[in-house]
OpenMM code with the backbone's topology and positions (N, CA, C; nanometers):
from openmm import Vec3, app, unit

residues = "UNK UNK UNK UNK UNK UNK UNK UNK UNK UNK UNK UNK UNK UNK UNK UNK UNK UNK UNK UNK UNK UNK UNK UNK UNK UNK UNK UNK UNK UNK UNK UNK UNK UNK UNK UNK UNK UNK UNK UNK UNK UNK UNK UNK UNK UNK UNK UNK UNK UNK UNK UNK UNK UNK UNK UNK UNK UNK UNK UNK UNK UNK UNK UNK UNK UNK UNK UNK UNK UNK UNK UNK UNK UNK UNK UNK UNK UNK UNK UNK UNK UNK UNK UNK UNK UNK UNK UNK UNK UNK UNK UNK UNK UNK UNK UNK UNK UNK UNK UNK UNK UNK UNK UNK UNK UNK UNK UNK UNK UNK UNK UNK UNK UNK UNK UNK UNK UNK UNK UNK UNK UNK UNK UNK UNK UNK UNK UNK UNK UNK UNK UNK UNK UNK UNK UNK UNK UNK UNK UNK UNK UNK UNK UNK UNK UNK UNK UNK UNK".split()
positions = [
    Vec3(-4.0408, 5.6219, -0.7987),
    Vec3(-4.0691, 5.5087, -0.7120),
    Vec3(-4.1611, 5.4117, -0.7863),
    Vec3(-4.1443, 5.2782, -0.8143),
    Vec3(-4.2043, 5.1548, -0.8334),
    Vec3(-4.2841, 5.1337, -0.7478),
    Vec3(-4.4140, 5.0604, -0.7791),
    Vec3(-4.5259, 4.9980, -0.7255),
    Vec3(-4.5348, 4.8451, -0.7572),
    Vec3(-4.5099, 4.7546, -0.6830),
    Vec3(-4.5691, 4.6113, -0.7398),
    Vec3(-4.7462, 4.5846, -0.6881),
    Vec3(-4.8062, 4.5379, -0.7520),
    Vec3(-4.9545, 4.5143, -0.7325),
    Vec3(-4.9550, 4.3449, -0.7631),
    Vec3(-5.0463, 4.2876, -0.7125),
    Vec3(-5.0717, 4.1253, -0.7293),
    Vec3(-5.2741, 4.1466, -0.8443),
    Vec3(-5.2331, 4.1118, -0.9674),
    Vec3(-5.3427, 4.0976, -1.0289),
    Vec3(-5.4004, 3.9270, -1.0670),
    Vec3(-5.5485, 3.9696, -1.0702),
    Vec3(-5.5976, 3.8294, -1.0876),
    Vec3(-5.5732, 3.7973, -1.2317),
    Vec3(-5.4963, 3.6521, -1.2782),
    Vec3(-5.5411, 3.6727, -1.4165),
    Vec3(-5.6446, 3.6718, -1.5063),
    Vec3(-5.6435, 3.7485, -1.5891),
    Vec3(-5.7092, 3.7695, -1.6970),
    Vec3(-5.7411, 3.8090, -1.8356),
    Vec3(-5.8358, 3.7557, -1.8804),
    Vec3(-5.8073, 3.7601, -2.0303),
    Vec3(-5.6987, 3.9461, -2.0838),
    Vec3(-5.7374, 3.9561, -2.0179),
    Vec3(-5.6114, 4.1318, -2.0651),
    Vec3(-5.4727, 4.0881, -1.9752),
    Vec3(-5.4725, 4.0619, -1.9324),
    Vec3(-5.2901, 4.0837, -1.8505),
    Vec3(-5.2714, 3.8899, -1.9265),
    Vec3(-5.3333, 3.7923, -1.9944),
    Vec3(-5.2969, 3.7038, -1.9834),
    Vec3(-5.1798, 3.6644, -2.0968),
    Vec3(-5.1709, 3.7604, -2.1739),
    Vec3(-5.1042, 3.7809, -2.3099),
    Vec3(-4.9649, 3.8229, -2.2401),
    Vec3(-4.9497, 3.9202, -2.1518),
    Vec3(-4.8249, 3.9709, -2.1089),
    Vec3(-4.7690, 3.9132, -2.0066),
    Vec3(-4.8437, 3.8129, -1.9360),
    Vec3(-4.8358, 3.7045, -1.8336),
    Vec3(-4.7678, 3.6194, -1.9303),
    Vec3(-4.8578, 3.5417, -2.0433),
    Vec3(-4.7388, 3.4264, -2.1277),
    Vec3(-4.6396, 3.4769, -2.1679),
    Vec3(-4.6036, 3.6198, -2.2501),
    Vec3(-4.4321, 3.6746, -2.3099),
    Vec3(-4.3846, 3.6608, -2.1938),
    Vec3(-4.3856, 3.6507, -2.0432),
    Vec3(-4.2978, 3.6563, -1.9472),
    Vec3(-4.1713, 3.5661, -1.9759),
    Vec3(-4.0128, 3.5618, -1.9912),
    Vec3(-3.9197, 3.5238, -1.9955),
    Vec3(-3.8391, 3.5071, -1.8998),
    Vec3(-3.7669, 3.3601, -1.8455),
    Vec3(-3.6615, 3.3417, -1.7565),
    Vec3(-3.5726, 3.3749, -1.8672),
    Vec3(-3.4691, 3.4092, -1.7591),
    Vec3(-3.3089, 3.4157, -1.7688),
    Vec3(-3.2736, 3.2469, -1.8019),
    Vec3(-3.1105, 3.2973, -1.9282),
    Vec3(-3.0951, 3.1800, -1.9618),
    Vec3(-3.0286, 3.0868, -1.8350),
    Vec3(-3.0694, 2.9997, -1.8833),
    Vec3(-3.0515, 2.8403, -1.8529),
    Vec3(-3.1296, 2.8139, -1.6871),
    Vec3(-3.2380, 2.8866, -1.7010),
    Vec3(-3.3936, 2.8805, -1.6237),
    Vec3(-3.5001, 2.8058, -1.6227),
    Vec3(-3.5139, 2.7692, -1.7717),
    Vec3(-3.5948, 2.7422, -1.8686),
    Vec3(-3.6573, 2.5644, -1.7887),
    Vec3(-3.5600, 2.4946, -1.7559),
    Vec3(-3.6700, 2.3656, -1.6748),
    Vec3(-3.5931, 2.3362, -1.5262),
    Vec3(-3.6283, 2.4847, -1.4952),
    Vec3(-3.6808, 2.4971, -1.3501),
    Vec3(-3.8135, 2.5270, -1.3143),
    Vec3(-3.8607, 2.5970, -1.4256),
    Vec3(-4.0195, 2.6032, -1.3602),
    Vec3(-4.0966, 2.6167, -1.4799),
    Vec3(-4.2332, 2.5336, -1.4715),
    Vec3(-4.3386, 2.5021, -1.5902),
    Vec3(-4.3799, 2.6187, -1.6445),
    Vec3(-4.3688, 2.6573, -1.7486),
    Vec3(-4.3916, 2.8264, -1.8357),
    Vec3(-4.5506, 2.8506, -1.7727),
    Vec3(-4.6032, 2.9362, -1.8161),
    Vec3(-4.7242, 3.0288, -1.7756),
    Vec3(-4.8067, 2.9612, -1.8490),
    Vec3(-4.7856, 2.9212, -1.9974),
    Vec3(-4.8657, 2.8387, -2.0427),
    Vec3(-4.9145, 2.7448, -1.9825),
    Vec3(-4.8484, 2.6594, -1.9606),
    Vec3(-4.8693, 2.5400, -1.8989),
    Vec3(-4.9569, 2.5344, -1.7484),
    Vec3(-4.8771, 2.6890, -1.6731),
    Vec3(-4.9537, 2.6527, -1.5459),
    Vec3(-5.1057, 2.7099, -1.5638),
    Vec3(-5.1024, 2.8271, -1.6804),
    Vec3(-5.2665, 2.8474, -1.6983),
    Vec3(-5.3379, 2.7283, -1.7197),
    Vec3(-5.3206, 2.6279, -1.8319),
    Vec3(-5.3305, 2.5375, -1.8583),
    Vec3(-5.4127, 2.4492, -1.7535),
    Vec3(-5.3572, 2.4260, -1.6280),
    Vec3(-5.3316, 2.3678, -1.4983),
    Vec3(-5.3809, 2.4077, -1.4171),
    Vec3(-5.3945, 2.5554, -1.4182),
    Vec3(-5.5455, 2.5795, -1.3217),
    Vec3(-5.6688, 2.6154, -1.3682),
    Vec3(-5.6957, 2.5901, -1.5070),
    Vec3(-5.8116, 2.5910, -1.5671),
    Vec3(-5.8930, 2.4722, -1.5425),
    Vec3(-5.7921, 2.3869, -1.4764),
    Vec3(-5.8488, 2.2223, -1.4608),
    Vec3(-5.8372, 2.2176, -1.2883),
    Vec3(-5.7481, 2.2759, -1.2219),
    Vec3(-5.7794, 2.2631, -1.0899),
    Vec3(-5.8642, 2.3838, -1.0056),
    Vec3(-5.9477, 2.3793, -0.9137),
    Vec3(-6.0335, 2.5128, -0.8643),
    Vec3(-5.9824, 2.5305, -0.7812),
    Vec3(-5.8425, 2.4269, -0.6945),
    Vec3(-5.7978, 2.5023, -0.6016),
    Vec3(-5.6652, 2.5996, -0.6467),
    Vec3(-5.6357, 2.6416, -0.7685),
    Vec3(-5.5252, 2.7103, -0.8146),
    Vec3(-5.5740, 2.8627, -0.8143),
    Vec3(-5.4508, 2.9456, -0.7773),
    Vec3(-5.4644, 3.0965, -0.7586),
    Vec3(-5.3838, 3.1702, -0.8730),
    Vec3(-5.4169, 3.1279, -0.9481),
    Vec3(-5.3132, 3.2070, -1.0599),
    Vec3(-5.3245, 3.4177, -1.0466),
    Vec3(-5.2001, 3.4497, -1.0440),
    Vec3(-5.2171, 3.5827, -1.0450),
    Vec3(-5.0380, 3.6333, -1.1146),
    Vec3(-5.0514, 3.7970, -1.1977),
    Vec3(-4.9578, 3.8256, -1.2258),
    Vec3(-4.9565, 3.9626, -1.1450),
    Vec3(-4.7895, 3.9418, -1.1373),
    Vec3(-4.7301, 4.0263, -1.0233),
    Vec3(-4.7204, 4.1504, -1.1629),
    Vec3(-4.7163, 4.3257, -1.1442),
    Vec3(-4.7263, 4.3764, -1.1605),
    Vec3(-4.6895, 4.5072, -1.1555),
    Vec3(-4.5495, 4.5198, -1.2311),
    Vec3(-4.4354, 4.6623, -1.1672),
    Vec3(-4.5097, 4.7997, -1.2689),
    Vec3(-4.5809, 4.8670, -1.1762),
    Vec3(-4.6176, 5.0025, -1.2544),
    Vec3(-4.7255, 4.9556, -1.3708),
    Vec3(-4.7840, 4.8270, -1.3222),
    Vec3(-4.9183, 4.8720, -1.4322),
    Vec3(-4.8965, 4.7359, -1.5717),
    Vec3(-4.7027, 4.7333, -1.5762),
    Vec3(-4.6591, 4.5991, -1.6535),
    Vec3(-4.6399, 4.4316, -1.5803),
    Vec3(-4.6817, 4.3771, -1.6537),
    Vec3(-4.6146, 4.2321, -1.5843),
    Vec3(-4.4839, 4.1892, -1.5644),
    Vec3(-4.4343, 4.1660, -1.4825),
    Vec3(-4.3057, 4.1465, -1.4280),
    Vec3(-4.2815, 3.9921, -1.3832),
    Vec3(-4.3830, 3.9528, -1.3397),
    Vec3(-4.4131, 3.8056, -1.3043),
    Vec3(-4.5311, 3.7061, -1.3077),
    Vec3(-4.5473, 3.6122, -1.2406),
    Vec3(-4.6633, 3.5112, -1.1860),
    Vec3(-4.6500, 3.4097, -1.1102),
    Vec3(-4.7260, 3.4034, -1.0532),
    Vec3(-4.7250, 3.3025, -0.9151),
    Vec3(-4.8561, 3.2510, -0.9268),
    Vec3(-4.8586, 3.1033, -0.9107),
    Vec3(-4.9485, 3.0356, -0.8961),
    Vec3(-4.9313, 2.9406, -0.7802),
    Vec3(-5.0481, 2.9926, -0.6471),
    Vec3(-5.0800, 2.8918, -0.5730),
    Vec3(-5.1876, 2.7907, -0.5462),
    Vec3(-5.1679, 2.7574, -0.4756),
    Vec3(-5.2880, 2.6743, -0.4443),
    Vec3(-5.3357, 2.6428, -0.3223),
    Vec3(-5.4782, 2.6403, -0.2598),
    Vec3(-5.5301, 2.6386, -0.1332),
    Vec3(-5.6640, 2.5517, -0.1234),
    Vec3(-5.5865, 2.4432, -0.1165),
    Vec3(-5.6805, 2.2778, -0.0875),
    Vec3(-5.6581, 2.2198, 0.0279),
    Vec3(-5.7666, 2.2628, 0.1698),
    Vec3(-5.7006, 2.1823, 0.2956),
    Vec3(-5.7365, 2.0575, 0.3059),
    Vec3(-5.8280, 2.0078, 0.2249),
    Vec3(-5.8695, 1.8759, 0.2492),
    Vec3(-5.8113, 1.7793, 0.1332),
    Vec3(-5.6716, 1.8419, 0.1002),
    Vec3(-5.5937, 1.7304, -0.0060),
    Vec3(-5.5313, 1.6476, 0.1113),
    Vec3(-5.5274, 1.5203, 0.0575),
    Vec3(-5.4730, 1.4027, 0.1583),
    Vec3(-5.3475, 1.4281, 0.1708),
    Vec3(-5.2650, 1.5124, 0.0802),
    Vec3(-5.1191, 1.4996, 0.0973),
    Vec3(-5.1181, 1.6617, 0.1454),
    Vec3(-5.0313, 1.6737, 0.3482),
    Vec3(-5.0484, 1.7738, 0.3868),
    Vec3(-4.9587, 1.8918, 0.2964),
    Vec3(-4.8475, 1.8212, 0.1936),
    Vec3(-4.7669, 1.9508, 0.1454),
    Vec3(-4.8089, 1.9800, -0.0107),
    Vec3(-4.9540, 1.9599, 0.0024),
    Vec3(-5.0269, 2.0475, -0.1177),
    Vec3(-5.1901, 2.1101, -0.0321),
    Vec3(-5.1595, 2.0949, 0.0687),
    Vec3(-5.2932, 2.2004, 0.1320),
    Vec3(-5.2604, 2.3295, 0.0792),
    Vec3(-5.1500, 2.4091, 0.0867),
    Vec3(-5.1571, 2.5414, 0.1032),
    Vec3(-5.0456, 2.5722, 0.0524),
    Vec3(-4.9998, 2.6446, -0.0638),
    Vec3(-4.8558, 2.6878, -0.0859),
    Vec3(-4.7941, 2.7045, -0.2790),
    Vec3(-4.7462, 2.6970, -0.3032),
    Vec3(-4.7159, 2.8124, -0.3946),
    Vec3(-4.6536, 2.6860, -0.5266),
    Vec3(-4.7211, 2.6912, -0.6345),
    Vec3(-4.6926, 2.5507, -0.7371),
    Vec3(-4.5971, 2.6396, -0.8174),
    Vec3(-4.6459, 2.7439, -0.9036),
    Vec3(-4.5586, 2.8171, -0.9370),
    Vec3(-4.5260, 2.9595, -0.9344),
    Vec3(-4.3707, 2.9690, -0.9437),
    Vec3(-4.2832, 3.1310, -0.9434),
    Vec3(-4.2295, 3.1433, -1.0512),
    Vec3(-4.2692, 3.2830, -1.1380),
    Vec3(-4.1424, 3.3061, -1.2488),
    Vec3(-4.1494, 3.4442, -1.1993),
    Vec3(-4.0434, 3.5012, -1.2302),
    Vec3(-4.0172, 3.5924, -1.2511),
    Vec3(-3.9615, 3.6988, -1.4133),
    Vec3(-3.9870, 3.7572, -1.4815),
    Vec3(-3.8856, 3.7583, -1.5914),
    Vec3(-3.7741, 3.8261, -1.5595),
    Vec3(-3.7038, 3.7611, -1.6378),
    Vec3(-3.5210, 3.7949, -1.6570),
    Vec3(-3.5002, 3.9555, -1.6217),
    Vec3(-3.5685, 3.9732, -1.6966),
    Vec3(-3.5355, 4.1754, -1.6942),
    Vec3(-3.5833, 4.1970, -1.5396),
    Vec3(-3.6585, 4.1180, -1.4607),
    Vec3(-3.7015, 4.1793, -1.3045),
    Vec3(-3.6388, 4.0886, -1.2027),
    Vec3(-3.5953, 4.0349, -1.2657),
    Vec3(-3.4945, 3.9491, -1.1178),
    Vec3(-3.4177, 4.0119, -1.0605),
    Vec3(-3.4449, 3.9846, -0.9259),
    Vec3(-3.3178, 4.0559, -0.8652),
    Vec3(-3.3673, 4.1797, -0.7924),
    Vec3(-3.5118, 4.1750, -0.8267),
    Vec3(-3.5412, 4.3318, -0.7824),
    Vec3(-3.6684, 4.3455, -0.6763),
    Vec3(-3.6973, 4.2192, -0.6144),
    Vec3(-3.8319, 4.2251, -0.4854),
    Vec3(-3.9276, 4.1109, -0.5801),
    Vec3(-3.9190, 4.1248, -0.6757),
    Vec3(-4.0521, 4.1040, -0.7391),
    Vec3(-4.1145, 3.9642, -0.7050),
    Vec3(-4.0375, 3.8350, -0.6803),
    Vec3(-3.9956, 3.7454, -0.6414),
    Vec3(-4.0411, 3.7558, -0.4708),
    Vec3(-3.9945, 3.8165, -0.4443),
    Vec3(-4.0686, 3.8213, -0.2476),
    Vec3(-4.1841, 3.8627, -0.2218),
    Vec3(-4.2185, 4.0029, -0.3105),
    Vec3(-4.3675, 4.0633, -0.3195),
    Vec3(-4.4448, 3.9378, -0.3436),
    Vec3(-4.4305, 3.8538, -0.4776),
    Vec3(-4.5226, 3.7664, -0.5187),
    Vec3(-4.5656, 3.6298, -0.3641),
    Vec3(-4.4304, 3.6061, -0.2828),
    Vec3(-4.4094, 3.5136, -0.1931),
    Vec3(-4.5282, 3.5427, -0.0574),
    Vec3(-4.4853, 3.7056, -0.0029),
    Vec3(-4.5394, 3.7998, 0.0548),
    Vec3(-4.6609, 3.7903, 0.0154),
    Vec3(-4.7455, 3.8086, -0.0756),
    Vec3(-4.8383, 3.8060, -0.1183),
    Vec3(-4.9368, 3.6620, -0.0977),
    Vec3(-4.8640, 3.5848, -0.1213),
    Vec3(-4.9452, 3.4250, -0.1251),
    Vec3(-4.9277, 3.3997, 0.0119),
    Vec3(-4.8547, 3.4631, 0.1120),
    Vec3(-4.8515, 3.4292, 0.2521),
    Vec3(-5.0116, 3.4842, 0.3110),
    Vec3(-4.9807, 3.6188, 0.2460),
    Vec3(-5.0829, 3.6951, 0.2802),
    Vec3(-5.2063, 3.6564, 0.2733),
    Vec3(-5.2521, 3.5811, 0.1640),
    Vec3(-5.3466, 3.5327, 0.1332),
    Vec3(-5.3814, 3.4076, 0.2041),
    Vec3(-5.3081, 3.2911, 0.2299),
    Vec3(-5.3113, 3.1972, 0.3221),
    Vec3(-5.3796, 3.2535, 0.4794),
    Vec3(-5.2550, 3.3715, 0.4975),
    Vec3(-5.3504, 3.4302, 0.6780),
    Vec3(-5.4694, 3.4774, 0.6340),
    Vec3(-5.5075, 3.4802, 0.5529),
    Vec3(-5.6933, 3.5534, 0.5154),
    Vec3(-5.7143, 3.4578, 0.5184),
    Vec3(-5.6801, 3.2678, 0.4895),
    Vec3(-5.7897, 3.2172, 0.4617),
    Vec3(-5.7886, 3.0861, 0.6080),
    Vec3(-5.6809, 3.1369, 0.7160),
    Vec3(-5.6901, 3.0934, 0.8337),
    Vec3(-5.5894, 2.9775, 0.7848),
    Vec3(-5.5211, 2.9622, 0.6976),
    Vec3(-5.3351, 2.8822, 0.6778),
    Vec3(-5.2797, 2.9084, 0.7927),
    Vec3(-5.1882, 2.8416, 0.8446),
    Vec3(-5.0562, 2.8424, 0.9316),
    Vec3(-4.9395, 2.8386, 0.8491),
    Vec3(-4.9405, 2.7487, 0.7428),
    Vec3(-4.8205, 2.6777, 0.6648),
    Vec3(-4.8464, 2.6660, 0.5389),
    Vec3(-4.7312, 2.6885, 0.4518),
    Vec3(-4.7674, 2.6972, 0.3012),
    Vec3(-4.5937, 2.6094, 0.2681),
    Vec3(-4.6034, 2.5832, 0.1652),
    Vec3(-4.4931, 2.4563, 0.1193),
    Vec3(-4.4620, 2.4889, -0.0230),
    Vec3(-4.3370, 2.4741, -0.0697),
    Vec3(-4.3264, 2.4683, -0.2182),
    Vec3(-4.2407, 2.3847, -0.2250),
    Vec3(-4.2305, 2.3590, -0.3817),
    Vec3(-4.1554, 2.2387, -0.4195),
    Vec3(-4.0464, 2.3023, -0.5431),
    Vec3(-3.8870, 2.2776, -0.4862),
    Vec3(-3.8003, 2.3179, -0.6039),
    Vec3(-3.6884, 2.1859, -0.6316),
    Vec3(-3.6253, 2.2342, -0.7692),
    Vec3(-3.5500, 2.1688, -0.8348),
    Vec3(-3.4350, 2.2023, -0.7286),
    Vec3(-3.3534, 2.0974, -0.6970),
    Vec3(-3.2306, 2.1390, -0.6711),
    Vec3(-3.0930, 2.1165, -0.7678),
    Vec3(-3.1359, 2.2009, -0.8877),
    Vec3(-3.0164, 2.2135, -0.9685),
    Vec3(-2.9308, 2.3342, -0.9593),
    Vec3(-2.8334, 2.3156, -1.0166),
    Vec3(-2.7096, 2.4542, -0.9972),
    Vec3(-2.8149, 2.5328, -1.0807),
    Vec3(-2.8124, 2.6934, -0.9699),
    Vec3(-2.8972, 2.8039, -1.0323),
    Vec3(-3.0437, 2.7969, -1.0178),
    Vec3(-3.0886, 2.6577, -0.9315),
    Vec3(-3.2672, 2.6903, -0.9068),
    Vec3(-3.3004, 2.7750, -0.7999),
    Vec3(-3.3771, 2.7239, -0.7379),
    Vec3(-3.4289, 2.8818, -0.6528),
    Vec3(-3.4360, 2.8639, -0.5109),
    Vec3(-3.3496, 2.7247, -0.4761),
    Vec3(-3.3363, 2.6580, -0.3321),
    Vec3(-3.2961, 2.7739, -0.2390),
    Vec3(-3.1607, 2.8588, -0.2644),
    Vec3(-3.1795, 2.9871, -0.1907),
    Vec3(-3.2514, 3.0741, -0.1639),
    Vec3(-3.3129, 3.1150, -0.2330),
    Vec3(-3.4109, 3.2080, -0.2569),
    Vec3(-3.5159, 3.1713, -0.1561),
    Vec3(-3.6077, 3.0499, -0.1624),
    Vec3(-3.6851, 3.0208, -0.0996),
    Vec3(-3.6352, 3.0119, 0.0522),
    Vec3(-3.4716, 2.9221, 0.1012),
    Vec3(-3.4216, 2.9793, 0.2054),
    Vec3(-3.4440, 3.1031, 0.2663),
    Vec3(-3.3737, 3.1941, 0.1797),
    Vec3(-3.3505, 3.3035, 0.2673),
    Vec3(-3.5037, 3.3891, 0.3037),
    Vec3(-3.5815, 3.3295, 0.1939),
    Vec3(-3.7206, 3.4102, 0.2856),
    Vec3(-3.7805, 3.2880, 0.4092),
    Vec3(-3.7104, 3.2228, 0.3799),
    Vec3(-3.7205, 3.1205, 0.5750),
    Vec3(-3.8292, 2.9529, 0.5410),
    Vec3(-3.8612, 2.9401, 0.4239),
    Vec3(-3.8385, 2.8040, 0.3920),
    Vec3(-3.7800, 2.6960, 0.4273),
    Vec3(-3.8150, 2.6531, 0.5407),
    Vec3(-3.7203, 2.4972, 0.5659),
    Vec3(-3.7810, 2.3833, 0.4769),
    Vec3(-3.6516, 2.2814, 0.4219),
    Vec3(-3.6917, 2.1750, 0.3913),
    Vec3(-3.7482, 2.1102, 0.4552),
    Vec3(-3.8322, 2.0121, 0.4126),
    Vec3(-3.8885, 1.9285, 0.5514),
    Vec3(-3.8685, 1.8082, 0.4964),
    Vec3(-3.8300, 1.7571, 0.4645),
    Vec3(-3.7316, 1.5905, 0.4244),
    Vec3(-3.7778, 1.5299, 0.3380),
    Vec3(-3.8692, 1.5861, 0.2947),
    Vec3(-3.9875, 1.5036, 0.2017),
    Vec3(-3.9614, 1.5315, 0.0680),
    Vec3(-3.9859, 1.4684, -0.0108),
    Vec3(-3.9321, 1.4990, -0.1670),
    Vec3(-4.0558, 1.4170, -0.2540),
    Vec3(-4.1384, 1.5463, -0.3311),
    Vec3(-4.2492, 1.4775, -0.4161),
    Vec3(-4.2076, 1.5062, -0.5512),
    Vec3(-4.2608, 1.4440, -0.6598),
    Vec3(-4.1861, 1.4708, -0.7918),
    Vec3(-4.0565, 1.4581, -0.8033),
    Vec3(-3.9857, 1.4187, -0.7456),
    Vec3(-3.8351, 1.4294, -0.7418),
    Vec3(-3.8003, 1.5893, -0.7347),
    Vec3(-3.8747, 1.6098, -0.6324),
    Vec3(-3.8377, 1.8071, -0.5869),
    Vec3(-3.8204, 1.7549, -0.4307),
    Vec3(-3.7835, 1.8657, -0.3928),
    Vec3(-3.7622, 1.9286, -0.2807),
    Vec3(-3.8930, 1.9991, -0.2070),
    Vec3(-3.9411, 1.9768, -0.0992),
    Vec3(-4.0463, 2.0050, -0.0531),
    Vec3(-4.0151, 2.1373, 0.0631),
    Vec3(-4.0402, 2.2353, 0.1196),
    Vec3(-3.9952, 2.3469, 0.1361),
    Vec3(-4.1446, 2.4051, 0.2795),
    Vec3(-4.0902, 2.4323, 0.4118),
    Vec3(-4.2373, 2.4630, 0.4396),
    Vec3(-4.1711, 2.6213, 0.4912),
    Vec3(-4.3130, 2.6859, 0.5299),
    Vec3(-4.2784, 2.7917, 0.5793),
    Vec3(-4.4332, 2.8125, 0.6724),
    Vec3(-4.3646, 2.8656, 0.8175),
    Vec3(-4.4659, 2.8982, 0.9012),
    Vec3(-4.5155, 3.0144, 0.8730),
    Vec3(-4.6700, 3.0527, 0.8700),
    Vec3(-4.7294, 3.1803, 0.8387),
    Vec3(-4.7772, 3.2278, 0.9729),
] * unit.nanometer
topology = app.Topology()
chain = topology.addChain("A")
for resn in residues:
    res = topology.addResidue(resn, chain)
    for name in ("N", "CA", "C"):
        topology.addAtom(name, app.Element.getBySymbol(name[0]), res)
């Protein structure tokens, strides 16, 4: 039996957090690990954490939880998801989702929002089927995504 765990990053898991790899033709659907470390070294409302099958990195999710940003679909909700190639397909992806929900009801959230590409093969289903509605709004030239907590 597998265990997924949600770790904070850090200088030890941050090395196996960057080798993380999408599946081909993934690659600019979502900003590499580099980049989003990068990105919350400069923002304090970013939650960077790697998801964690048995102790290895399997993923990362970076959210963010700013209620007093002027724009309501960056108060609360999830900037980035990877998963690597070798763990898709297998929870790791919902645990990480599950997880940032979780964290929102600790910090008294209702609603958390993400933003995806809608290209052939991005992650518009995915975020569906865990109950993501669009909400009409489109920032970055994404797709804006809410979900009631």
């Amino acid at each position: 039996m597998t265990s997924l765990t949600l770790a904070e990053l850090t200088p030890q898991n941050l090395p196996a957090a960057v080798g993380l790899r999408l599946a081909p033709g993934q690659e600019g659907l979502v900003a590499s690990v580099l980049e989003s470390v990068a990105e919350a070294y400069v923002n304090p409302s970013a939650w960077p954490r790697v998801v964690l099958r048995d102790g290895v990195a399997v993923g990362f999710v970076m959210a963010s939880f700013d209620p007093e940003n002027d724009l309501e679909e960056l108060r609360a909700g999830i900037w980035r998801l990877l998963v690597d190639a070798s763990a898709q397909g297998t929870g790791v992806g919902r645990y990480a989702v599950e997880q940032v929900v979780a964290e929102a009801r600790r910090r008294g959230t209702s609603r958390i929002t993400v933003l995806w590409e809608r290209d052939e093969g991005g992650p518009e289903g995915f975020y569906l089927r865990l109950g993501f509605v669009p909400t009409g709004v489109e920032l970055f030239g994404q797709t804006v995504g809410a979900l009631d907590v």
